[in-house]
N, C-alpha and C positions, 0 to 999 in steps of 0.2 A: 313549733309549739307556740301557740298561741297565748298572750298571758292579759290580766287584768292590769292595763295602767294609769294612775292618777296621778294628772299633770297641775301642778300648782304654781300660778303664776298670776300676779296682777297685771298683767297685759294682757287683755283679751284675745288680741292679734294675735301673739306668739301661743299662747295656749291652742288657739285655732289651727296656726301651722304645725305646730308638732302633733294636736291628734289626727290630723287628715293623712299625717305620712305614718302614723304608727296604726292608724286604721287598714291604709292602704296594702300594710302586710300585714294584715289581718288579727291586729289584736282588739282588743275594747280599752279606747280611751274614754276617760270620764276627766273631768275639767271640775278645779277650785280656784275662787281668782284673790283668796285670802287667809289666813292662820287659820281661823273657825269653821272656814268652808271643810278647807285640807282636814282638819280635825274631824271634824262629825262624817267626812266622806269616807275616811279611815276607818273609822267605827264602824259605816255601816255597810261598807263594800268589802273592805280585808283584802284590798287591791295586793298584785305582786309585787309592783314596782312601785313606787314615788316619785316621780321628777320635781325637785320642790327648788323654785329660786331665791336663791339665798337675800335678797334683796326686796321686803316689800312693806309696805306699809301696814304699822304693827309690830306685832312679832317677828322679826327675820327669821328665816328659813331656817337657819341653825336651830331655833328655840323649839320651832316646829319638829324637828328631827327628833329634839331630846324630846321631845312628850310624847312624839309615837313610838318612839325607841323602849322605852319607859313601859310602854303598854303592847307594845306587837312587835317584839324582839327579831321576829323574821321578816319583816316586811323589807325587801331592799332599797335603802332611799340612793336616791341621788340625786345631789348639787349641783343646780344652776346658777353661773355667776355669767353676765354679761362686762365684756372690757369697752371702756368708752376710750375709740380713739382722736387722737389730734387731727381736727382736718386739715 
């Protein structure tokens, strides 16, 4: 099953990589690379999923969650956090 996902992340890179691979099995990715984008992209797609990284400049991710949580109680989010290691 094929579903609608919107990936938010202010790295342009990583946003690129995860919809090439979620394209690749055949879903539709759509890309926000900021709170306002993710917001109005929410609104006007009603996407399934959310990939939303909890880190970004603005509103962090979290904030983001509670304001579409708030307004589209089904939409499944999920949290991205990257770990910076020691080299």
């Amino acid at each position: 099953m094929a579903h609608d996902i919107l990936i938010v992340d202010d790295e342009r890179d990583i946003c690129t990589l995860i919809a090439g691979i979620l394209e690749d099995e055949g879903h539709t990715a759509r890309r926000a690379h900021n709170s306002t984008e993710a917001i109005e992209a929410v609104r006007q797609f009603q996407p399934d999923i959310l990939l939303l990284d909890i880190a970004m400049p603005g509103p962090s991710g979290i904030d983001v969650a509670r304001t579409i949580r708030r307004s589209d109680p089904d939409t499944l989010i999920l949290i991205l956090s990257s770990i910076d290691r020691p080299e």
